[in-house]
Each structure stands twice: as structure tokens, then as C-alpha cells.
N, C-alpha and C positions, 0 to 999 in steps of 0.2 A: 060301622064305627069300629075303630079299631080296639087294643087293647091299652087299659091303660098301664103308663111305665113310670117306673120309678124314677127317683133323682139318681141314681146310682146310674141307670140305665139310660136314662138324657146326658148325663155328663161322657157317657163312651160315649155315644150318637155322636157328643158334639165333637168330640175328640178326633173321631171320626170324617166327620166332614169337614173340622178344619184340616185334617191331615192330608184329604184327599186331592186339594187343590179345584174340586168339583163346580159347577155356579149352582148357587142352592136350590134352582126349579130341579136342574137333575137328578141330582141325589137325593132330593127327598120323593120325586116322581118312583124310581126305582126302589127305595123303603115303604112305598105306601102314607109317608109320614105328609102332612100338612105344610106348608114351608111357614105358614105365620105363625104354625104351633112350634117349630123347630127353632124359628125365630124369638120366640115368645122365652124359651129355656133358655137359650144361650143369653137373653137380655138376664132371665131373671137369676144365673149361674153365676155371673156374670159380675152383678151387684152384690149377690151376698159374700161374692167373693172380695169383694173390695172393701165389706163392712168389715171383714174377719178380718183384713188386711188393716185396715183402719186403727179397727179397735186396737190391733197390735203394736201399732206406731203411737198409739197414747199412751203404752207403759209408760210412770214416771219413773225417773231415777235420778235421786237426789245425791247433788255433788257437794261438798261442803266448798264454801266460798272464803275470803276473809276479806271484810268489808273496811277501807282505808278511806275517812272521811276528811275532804281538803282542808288544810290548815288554813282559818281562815284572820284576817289580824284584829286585833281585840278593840272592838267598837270605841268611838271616840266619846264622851257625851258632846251631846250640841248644846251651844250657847244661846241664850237668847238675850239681845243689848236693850236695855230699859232706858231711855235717856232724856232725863226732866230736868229742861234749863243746861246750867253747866256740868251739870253731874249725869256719869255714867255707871250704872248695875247691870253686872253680869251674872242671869241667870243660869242655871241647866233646864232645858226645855223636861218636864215634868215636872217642875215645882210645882208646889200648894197655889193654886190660882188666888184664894183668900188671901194665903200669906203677901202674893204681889200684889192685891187690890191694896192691902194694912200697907205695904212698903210704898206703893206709888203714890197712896194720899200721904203718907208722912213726909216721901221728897217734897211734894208740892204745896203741903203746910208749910215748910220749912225755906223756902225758894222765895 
């Protein structure tokens, strides 16, 4: 069993045999090294380097903006036509429902 190596010492390894252009049965044949162990670091170098990379890319940096809300045209109210017999009432939809029950029995007492 070999010795074991630090992360310092896996990261040249890998440096290494990426630089060498080698297929990885050889160069790890001639280190003594395992290729699914050599495989193993480069996987696991690999990712933490992409977390560091990550984490990096989520610095925020806050830009000030200035927020221009559309001009929009100024609501109409709606009507609502009440019509008993010959007579016509025009309400605004939200009136007092009470008040048009009292208005619509007086038109039709009165009709």
C-alpha cells in the first residue's frame, strides 16, 4: 500500500498528467498510483473547484435602478341602467344595494 498524499500533492499529480498527454493506464502504471484513485482526485479537485467558482459567481452587487411606472388613464366608473316602465336610473356600480332595493320599490310604487 502506498503512501498516503496530500491534496497539495494530488493537485501536481494531476497537473501532471494532464500535461503530459499520457492514457491514464500509463502514467499511473509508471507512479505506482491506482488510476481509479488518480481518477477519484481529479473528480473530487475538480468539484470543489467549481464550488469555489460558484460560490464566487453569487457575489451580489446591488445597482441602483429607477423604477418608471406606466401612465395608466384614470378609471372610468361604470354605470349600471335601472329601468322600471318608462323611467330610466343611472347608477355607479358600487352603490348601496339597500339604497337601490328603497329606489327600485319607490319607482314601482309610483309607476
Amino acid at each position: 500500500m502506498g503512501a498516503r498524499r496530500s491534496r497539495a500533492e494530488w493537485e501536481e499529480i494531476i497537473r501532471t498528467f494532464e500535461a503530459s498527454g499520457e492514457p491514464l493506464q500509463s502514467f499511473c502504471a509508471k507512479r505506482r498510483i491506482r488510476p481509479e484513485t488518480l481518477t477519484w482526485w481529479r473528480w473530487r479537485l475538480r468539484a470543489s473547484s467549481k464550488s469555489t467558482t460558484s460560490r464566487r459567481r453569487t457575489d451580489v452587487r446591488l445597482v441602483p435602478v429607477d423604477v418608471i411606472l406606466p401612465t395608466a388613464a384614470p378609471a372610468r366608473p361604470s354605470t349600471i341602467v335601472i329601468a322600471v316602465s318608462d323611467v330610466e336610473v343611472r347608477v355607479e356600480t358600487g352603490t348601496d344595494p339597500a339604497y337601490l332595493g328603497m329606489l327600485v320599490a319607490a319607482l314601482r310604487s309610483s309607476c
